[in-house]
LOPAZA-467907 format. One record per residue: residue number from 1; x, y, z of N, C-alpha, C, CB in turn. Coordinates in steps of 0.1 Angstrom, whole numbers, plus 5000, padded with zeros to 4 digits. Glycine has a CB too. Layout:
BEGIN
num NUM	n.px X	n.py Y	n.pz Z	ca.px X	ca.py Y	ca.pz Z	c.px X	c.py Y	c.pz Z	cb.px X	cb.py Y	cb.pz Z $
...
end
This chain:
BEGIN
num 1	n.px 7648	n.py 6092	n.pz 0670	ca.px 7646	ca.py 6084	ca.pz 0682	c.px 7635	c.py 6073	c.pz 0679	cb.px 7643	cb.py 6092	cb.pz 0694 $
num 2	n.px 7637	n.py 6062	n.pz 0687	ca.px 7624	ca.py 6048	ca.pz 0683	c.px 7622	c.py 6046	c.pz 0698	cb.px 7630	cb.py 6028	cb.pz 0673 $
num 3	n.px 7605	n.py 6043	n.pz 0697	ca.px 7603	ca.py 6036	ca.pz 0715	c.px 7597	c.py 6030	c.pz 0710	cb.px 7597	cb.py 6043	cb.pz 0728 $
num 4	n.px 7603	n.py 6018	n.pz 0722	ca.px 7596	ca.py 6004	ca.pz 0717	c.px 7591	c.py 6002	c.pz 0731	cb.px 7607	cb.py 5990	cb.pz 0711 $
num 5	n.px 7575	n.py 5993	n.pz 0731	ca.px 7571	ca.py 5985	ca.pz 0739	c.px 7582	c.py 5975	c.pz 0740	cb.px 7558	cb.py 5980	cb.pz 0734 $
num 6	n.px 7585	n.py 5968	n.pz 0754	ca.px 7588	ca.py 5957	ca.pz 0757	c.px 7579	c.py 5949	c.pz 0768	cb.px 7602	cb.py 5959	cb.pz 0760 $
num 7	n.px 7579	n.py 5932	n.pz 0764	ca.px 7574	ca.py 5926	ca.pz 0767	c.px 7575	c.py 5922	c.pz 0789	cb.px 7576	cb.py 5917	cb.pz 0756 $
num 8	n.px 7569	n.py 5923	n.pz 0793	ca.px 7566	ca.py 5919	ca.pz 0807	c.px 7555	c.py 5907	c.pz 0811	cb.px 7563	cb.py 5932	cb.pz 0812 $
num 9	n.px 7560	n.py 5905	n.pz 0822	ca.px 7546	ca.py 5900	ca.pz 0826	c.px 7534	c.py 5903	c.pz 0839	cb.px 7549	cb.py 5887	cb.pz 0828 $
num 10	n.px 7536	n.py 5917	n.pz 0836	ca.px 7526	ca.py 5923	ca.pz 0846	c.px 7512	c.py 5926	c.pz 0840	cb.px 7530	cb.py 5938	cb.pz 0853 $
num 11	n.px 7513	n.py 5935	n.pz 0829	ca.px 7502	ca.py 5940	ca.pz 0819	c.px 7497	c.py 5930	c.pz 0814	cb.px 7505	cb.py 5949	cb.pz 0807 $
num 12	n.px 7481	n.py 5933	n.pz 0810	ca.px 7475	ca.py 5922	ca.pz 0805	c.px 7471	c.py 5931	c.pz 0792	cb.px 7463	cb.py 5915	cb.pz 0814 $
num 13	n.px 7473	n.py 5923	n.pz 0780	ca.px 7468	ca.py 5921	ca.pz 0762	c.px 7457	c.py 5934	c.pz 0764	cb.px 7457	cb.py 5902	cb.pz 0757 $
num 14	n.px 7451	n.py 5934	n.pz 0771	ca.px 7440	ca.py 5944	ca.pz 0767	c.px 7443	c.py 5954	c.pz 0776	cb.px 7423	cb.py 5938	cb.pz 0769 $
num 15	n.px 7451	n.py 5958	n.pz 0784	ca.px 7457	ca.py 5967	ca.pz 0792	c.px 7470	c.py 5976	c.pz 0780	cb.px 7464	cb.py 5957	cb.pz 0808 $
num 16	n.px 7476	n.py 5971	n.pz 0776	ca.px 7482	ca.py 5974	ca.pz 0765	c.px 7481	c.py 5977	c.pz 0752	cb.px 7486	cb.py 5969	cb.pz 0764 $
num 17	n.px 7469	n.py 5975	n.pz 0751	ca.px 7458	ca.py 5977	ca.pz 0737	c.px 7454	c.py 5992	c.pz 0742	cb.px 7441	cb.py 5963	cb.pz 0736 $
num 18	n.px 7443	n.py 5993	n.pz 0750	ca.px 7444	ca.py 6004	ca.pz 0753	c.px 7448	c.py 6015	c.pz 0760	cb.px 7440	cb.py 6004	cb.pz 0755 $
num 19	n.px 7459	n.py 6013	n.pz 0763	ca.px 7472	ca.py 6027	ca.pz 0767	c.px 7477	c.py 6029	c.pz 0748	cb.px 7492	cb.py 6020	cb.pz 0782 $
num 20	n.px 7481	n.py 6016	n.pz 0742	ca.px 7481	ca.py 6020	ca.pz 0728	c.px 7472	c.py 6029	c.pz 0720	cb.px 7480	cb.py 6010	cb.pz 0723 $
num 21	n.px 7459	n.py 6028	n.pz 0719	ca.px 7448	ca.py 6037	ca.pz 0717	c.px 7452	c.py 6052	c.pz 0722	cb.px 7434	cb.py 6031	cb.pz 0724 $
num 22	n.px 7450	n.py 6049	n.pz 0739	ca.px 7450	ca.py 6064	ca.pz 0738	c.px 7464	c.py 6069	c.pz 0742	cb.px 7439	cb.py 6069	cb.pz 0748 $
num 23	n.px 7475	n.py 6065	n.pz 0739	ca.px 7487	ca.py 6077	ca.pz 0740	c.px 7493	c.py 6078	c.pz 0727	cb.px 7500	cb.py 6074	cb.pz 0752 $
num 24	n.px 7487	n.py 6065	n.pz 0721	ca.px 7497	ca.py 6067	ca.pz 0709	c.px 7489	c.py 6068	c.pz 0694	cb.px 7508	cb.py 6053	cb.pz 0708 $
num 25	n.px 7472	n.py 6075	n.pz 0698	ca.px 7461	ca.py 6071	ca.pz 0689	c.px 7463	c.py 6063	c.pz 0677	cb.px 7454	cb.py 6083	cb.pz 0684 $
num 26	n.px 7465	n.py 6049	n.pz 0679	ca.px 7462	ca.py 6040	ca.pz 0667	c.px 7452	c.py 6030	c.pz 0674	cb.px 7477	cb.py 6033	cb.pz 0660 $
num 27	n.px 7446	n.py 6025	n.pz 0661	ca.px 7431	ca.py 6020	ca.pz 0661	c.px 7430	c.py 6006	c.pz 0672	cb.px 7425	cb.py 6015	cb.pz 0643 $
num 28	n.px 7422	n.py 6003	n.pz 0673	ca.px 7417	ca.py 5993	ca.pz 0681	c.px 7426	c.py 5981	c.pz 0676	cb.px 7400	cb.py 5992	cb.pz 0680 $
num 29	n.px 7426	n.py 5975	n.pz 0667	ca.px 7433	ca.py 5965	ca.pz 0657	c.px 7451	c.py 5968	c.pz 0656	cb.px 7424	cb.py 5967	cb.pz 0640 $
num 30	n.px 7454	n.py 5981	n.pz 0655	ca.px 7469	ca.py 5982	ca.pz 0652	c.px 7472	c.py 5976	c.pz 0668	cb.px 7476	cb.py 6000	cb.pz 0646 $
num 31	n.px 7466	n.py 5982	n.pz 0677	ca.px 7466	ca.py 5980	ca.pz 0691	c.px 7470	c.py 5967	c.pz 0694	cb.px 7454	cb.py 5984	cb.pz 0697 $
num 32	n.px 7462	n.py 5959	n.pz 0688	ca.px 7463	ca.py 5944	ca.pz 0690	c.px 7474	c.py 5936	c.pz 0686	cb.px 7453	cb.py 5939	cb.pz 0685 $
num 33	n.px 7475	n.py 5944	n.pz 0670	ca.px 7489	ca.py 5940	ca.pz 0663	c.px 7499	c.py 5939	c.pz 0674	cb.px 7495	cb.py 5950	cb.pz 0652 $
num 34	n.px 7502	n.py 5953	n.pz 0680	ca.px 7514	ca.py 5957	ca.pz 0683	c.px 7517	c.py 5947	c.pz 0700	cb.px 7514	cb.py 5977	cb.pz 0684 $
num 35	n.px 7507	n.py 5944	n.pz 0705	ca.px 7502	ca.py 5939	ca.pz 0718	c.px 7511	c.py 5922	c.pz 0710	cb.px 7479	cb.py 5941	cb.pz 0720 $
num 36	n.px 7502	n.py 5917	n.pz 0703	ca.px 7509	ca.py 5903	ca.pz 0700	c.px 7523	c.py 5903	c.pz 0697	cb.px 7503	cb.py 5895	cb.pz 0688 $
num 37	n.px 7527	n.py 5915	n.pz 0689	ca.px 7540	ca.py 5915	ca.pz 0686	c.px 7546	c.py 5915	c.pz 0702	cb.px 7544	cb.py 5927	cb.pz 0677 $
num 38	n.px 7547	n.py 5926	n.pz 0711	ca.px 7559	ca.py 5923	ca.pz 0720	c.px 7553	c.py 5908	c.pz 0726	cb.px 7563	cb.py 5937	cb.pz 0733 $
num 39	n.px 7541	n.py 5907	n.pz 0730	ca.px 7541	ca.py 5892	ca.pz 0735	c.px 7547	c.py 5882	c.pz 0731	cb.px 7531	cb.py 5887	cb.pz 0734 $
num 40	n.px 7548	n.py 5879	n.pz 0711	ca.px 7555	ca.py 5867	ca.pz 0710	c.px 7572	c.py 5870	c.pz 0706	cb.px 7547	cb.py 5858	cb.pz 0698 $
num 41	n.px 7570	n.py 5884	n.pz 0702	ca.px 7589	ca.py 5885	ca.pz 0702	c.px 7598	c.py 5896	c.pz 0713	cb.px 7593	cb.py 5892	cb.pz 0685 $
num 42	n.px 7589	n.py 5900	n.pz 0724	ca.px 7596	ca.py 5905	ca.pz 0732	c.px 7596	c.py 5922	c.pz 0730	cb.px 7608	cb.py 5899	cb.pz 0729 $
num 43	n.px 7594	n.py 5927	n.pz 0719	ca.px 7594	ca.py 5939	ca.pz 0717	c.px 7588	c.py 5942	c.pz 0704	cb.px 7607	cb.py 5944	cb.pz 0718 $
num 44	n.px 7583	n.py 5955	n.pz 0704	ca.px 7577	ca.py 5962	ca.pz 0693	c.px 7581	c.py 5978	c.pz 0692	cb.px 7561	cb.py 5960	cb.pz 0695 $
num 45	n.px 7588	n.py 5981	n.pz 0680	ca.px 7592	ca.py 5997	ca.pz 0677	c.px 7574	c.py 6000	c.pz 0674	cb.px 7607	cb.py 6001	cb.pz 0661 $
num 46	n.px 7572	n.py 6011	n.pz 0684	ca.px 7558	ca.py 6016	ca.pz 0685	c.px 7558	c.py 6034	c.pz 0677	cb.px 7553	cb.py 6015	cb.pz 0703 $
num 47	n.px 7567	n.py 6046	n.pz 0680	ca.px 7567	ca.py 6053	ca.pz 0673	c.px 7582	c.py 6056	c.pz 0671	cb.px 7559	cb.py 6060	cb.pz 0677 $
num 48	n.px 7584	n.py 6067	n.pz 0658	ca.px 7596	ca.py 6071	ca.pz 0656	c.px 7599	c.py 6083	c.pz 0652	cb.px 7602	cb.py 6064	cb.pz 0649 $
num 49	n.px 7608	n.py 6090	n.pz 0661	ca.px 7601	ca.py 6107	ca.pz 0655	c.px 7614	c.py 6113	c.pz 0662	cb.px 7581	cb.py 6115	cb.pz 0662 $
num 50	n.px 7620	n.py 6122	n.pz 0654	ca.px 7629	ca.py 6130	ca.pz 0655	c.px 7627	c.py 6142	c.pz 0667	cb.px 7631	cb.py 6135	cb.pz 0641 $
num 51	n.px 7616	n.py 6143	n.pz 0674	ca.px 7605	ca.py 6148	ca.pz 0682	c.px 7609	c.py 6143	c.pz 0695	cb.px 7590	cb.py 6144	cb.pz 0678 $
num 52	n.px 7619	n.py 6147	n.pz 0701	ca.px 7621	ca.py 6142	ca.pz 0713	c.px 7616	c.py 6143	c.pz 0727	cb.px 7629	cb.py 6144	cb.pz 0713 $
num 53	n.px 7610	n.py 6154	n.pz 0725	ca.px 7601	ca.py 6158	ca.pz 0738	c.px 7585	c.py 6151	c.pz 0734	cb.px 7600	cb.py 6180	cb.pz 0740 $
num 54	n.px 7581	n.py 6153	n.pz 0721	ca.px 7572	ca.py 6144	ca.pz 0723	c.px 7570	c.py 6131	c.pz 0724	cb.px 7568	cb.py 6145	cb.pz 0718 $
num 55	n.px 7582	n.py 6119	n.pz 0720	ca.px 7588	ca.py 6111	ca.pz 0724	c.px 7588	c.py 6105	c.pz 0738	cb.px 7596	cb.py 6113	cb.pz 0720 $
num 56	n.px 7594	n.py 6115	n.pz 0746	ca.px 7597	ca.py 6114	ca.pz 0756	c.px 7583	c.py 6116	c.pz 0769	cb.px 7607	cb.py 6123	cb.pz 0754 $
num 57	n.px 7578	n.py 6121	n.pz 0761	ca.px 7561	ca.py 6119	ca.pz 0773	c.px 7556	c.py 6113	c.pz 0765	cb.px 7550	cb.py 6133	cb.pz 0778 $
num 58	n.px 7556	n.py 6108	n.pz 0759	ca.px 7543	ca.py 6094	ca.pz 0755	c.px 7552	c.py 6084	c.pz 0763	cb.px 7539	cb.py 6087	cb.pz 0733 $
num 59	n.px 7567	n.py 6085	n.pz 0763	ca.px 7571	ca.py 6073	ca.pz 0772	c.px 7563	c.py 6077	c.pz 0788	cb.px 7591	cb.py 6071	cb.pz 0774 $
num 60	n.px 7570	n.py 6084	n.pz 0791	ca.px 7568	ca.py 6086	ca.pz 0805	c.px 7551	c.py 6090	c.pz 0807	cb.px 7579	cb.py 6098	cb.pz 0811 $
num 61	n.px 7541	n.py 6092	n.pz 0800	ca.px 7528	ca.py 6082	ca.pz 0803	c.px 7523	c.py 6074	c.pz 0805	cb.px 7523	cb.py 6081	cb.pz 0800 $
num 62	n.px 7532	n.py 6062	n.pz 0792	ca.px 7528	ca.py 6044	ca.pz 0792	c.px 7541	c.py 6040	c.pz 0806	cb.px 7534	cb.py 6032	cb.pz 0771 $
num 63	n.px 7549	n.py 6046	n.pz 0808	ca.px 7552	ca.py 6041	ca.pz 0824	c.px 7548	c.py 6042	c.pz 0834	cb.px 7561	cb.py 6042	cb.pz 0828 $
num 64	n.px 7539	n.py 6057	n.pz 0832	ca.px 7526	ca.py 6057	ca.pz 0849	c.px 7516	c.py 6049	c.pz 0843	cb.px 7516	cb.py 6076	cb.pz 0855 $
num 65	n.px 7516	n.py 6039	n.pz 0831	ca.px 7503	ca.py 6032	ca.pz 0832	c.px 7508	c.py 6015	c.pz 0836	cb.px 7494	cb.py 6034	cb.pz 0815 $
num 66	n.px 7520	n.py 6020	n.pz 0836	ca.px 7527	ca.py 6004	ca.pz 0841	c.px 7534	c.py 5995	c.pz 0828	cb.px 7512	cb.py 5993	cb.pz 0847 $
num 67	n.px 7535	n.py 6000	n.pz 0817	ca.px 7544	ca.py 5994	ca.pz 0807	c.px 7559	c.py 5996	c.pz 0805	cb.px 7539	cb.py 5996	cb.pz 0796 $
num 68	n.px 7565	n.py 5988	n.pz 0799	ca.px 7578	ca.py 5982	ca.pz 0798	c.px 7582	c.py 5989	c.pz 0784	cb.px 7579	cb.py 5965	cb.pz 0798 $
num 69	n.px 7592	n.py 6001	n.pz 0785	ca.px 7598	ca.py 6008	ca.pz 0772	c.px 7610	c.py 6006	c.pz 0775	cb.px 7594	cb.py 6023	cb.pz 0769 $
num 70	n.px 7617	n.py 6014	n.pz 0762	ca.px 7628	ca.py 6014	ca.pz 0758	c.px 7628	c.py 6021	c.pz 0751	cb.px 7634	cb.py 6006	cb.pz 0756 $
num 71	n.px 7639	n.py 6035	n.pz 0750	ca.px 7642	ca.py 6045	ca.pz 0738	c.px 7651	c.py 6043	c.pz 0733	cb.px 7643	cb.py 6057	cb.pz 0739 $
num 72	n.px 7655	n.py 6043	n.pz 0721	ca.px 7669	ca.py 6044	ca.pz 0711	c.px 7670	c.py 6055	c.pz 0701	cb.px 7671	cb.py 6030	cb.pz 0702 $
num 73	n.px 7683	n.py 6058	n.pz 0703	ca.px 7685	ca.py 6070	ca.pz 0698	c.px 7692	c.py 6069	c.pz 0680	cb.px 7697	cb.py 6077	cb.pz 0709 $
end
């Protein structure tokens, strides 16, 4: 399974940086990467793991924090 950030325009750059940090512990900088990525192309595959339940609540955390996902199987 892949979840991807998708781009919106509610969250702000640094609101998405850090729900990145902390649900999906990558560093301050990958954070940012992944942040510009869905900004200038719409979407970013953020993790990928055969792990479906854990999958599945890191989504449904970054959606009580107000971000835009998508899972693919």
């Amino acid at each position: 399974m892949k979840l991807f950030i998708v781009n919106d325009n509610e969250n702000s750059f640094e609101h998405v940086v850090r729900c990145i940090q902390k649900y999906l512990n990558y560093p301050y900088m990958q954070g940012c990467s992944i942040a510009d990525l869905v900004h200038n192309t719409g979407q970013c595959l953020v993790k990928e793991s055969e792990d479906e339940i854990m999958l599945r609540g890191i989504y449904k955390a970054l959606v009580k924090e107000g971000l835009h996902l998508r899972i693919e199987s």
